[in-house]
C-alpha positions, 0 to 999 in steps of 0.5 A, a space after each residue: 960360333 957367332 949367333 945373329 939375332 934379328 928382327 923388325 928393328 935390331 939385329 945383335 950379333 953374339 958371339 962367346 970368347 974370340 981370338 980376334 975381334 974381327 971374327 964378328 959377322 956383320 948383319 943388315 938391318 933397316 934399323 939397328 945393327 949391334 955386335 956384343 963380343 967378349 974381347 977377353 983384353 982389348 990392349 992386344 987387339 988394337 989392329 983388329 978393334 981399329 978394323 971393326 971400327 973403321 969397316 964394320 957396318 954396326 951402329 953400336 958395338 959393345 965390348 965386354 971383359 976389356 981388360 983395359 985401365 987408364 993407361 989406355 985413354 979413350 983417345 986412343 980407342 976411338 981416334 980416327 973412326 965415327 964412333 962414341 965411347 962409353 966404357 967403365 973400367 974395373 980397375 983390375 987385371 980383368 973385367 971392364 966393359 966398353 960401347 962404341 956409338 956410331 956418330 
């Protein structure tokens, strides 16, 4: 189950493992709105990463254990939707991390 952190300047959404990103619960804040969600692969969620990107309320969205490689480029995560990407790729099957800034 999601936890939502907040206070006078950031608000963090945490949630553990997840079947669909979309899950994430959007928060208000006057300052910060964040989501950390372990994606457990980002490649098999693209719809559900586009959703978040594109109707989410967050300012910043990290992603770990994306599981992605550079079969994926940045181009295709973030083409199209307000956001930044900053993402280090484990070069494995598993691992990664990846965050999405709102411009």
């Amino acid at each position: 189950m999601p936890q939502t952190i907040l206070s006078d300047q950031l608000s963090f959404t945490l949630t553990g493992s997840v079947g669909s990103i979309s899950d994430a619960v959007v928060t208000e804040s006057s300052f910060l709105n964040c989501c950390l969600l372990n994606a457990r692969s980002i490649k098999n969620k693209m719809p559900e990463l586009r959703h978040l990107l594109t109707y989410g309320n967050y300012d910043i969205i990290c992603f770990v254990e994306t599981w992605l490689n550079e079969s994926i480029t940045d181009s295709m995560l973030i083409e199209g939707v307000p956001y930044r990407l900053i993402r280090r790729d484990r070069g494995s099957h598993a691992g990664g991390i990846a965050v999405f800034f709102k411009i």
